[in-house]
C-alpha positions as CSV (number, residue, x, y, z in Angstrom):
1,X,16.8,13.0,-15.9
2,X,14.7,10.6,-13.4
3,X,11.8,11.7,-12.2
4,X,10.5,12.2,-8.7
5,X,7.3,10.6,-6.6
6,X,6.2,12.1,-3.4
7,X,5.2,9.8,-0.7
8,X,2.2,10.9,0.5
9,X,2.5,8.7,4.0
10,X,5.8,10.5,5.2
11,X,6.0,13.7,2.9
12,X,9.6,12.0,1.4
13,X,10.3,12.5,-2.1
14,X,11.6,9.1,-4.0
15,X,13.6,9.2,-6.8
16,X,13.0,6.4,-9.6
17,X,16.4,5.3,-11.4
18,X,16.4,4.5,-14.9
19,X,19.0,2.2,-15.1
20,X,20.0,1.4,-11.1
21,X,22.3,-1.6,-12.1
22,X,24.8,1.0,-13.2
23,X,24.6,2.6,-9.3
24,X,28.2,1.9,-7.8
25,X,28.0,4.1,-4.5
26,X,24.4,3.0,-3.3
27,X,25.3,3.1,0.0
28,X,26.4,7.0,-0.3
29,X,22.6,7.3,-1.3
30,X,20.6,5.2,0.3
31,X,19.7,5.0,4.3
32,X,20.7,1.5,6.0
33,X,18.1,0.3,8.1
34,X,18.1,-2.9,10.8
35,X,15.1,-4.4,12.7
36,X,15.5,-4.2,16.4
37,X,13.6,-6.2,18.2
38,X,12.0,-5.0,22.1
39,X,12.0,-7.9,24.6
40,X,9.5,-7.0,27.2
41,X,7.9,-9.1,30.5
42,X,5.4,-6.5,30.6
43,X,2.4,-7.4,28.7
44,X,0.6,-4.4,29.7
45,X,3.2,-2.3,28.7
46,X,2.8,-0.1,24.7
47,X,5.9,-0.5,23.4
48,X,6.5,-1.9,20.3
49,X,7.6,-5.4,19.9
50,X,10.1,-4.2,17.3
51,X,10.7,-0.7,15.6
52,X,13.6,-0.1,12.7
53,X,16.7,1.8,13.2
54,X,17.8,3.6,10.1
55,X,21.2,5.7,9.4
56,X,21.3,8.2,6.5
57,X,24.5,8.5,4.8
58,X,25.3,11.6,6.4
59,X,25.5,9.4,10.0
60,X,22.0,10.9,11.4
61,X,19.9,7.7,12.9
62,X,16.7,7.9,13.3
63,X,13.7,5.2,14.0
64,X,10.4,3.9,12.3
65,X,8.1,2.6,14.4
């Protein structure tokens, strides 16, 4: 049995593995996230210079800013 943190900051629940080396399908588990960079020639402008696009397994994208 592992036990379970909450993350205060998002509401997420994280789970802490005992023994992760013997994880073979991590990426069936965990969400795949890439930097993406925002090139602007607005200075004024508020958008970020760069946000993260993450995937969960399941296919559903969605960003952290």
């Amino acid at each position: 049995m592992s036990p379970f943190f909450n993350d205060q900051e998002n509401n997420e629940s994280i789970i802490n593995i005992a023994e992760p080396e013997k994880i073979t399908n991590v990426g069936e588990l965990a969400n795949s996230c890439e930097i993406v960079l925002v090139l602007t020639f607005d200075e004024n402008e508020n958008t970020p210079r760069h946000y993260y696009r993450c995937t969960r397994p399941n296919g559903e994208q969605y960003n952290i800013e």
